[in-house]
Residue, then its C-alpha position, 0 to 999 in steps of 0.5 A: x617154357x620148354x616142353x619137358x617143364x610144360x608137361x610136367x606142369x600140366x600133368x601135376x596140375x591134373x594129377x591133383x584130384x580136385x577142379x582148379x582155375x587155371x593160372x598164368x602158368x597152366x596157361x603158358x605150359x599149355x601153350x609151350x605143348x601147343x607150340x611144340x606140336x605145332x613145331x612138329x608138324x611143321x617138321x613133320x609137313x617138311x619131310x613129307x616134301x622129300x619123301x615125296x621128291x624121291x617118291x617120284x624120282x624111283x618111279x620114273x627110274x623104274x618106268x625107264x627100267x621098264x620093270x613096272x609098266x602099268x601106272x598101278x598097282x606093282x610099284x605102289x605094293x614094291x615101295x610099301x614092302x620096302x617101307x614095311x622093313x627095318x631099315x638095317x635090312x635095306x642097309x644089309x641088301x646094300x652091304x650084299x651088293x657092294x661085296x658083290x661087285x668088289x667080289x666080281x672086280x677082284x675075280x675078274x682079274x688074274x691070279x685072285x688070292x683068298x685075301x683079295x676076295x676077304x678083303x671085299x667084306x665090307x663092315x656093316x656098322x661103318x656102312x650103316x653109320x656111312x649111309x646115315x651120314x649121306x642120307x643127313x647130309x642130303x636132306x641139310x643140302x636140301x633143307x639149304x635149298x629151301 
């Protein structure tokens, strides 16, 4: 049974307001909902693995950068600040730093024309769309791998 049928099964059966026995049919809707949660935390395990992976490469990055000595604190606190904020905000930093270097390579040239600098902006919906396609792409090549 699937899991929309399996809740309405389940939630008009209480809804009645009187105490029944359980029929062939509660039983396999409360099954469908079991199965499904356990579908979920399967998912659920599954993109923990990647978080984790990527956890630890960012950590040793930032080792190597020197910016975070210490194996405390300061990284841990970075990497929960920048979970704790909406993703279009990383996705905006992303936009900002890309203008900036194309801003930095057209000006780096002679004779720089306003429409060269204009034309450094980047859209932030084809960007966004741009950077969510990677991010499935990674993880289908990942899940591939598996």
């Amino acid at each position: 049974m699937e899991i929309t049928k399996s809740i309405q099964r389940i939630a008009w059966r209480f809804s009645q307001g009187k105490s029944f026995a359980p029929n062939e049919n509660d039983t396999d809707a409360l099954n469908g909902i079991i199965e499904f949660y356990n579908q979920q935390q399967e998912q659920i395990s599954f993109s923990q693995e990647p978080f984790a992976k990527m956890y630890l490469y960012l950590y040793r990055e930032m080792i190597l950068k020197k910016q975070f000595e210490d194996f405390n604190i300061p990284l841990r606190k970075a990497l929960v600040d920048a979970l704790s904020v909406p993703i279009d905000f990383h996705i905006g930093n992303i936009k900002s730093e890309m203008e900036t270097v194309r801003i930095g390579n057209v000006t780096a040239k002679e004779n720089v024309k306003t429409e060269d600098i204009l034309a450094a902006h980047i859209d932030q919906s084809k960007l966004t769309k741009f950077l969510i396609n990677q991010i499935n792409q990674i993880l289908t090549e990942y899940e591939q791998t598996q």
